[in-house]
C-alpha positions in Angstrom: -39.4 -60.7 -166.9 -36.7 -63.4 -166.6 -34.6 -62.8 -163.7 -32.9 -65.8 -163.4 -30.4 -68.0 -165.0 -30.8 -71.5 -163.8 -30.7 -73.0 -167.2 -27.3 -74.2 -167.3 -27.4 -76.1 -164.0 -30.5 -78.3 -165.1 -29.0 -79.2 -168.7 -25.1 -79.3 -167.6 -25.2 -79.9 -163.8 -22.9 -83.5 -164.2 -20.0 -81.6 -165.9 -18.1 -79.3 -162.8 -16.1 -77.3 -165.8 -18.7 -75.5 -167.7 -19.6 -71.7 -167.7 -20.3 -69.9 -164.4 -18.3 -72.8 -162.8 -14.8 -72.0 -165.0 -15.2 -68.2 -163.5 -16.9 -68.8 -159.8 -20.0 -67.3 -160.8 -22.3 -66.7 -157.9 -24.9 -64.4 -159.1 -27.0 -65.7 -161.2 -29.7 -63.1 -162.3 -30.5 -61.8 -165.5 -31.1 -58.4 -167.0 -34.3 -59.1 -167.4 -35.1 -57.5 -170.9 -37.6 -60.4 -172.2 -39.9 -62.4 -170.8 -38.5 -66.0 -171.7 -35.4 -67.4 -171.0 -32.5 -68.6 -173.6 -30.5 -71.5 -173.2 -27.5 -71.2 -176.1 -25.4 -74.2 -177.3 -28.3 -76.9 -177.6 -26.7 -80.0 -178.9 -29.7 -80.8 -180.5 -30.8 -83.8 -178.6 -34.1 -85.0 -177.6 -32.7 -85.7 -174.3 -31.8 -81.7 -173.8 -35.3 -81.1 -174.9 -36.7 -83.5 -172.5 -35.1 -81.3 -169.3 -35.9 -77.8 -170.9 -39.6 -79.3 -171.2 -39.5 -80.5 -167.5 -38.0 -77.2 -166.8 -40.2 -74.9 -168.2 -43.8 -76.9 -166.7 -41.9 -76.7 -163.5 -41.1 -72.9 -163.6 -43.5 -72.2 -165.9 -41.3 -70.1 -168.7 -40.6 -70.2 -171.6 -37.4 -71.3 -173.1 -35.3 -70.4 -176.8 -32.9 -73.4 -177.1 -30.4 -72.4 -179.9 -27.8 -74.5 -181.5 -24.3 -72.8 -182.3 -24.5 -70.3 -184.8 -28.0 -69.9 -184.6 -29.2 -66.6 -182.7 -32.5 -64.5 -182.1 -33.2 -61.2 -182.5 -35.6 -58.6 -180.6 -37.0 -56.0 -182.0 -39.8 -54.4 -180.0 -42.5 -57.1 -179.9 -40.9 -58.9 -182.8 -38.7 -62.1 -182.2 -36.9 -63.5 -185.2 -35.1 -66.8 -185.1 -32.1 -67.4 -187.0 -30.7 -70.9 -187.9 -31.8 -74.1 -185.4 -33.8 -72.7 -182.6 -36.5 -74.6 -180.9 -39.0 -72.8 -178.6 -40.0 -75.1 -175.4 -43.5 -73.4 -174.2 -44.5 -74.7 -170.8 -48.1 -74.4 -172.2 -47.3 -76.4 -174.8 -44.9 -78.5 -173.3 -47.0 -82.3 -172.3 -45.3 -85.0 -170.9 -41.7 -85.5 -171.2 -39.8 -88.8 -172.1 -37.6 -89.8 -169.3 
């Protein structure tokens, strides 16, 4: 299970007033309910793509990035994705554009 949150600091880690940053957020672990990890307000950009790729072959999870006002739901084994949500599988994920 996912028992991390790293997520932020990869995609936002040039802009000092985001998230945990705003509230002096230290620990950084997750419930760990599921088994990927879910980064939420995606700006839709290759270039975000391009670090959740290098993160997940590096880390080797799987990664849910989800635009605003998109969402995902768990039910059981069942995963539904609601509006623009991309999945980034380290197992799928080849090369990434720098």
């Amino acid at each position: 299970m996912t028992t991390l949150v790293l997520l932020s600091d990869l995609v936002f880690q040039s802009n000092e007033k985001l998230d945990q940053r705003i509230i002096s957020l230290n620990d950084m672990k997750a419930l760990g309910l599921v088994n990927f990890e879910f980064a939420p307000h995606w700006d839709g950009s290759e270039e975000t793509l391009n670090s959740l790729r290098e993160y997940t072959l590096v880390n080797s999870k799987t990664v849910y990035a989800c635009q605003d006002g998109g969402g995902i739901v768990i039910d059981s084994e069942s995963v539904e994705l609601y509006g623009n949500v991309h999945l980034v599988d380290y197992k799928e994920s080849g090369p990434f554009d720098e």
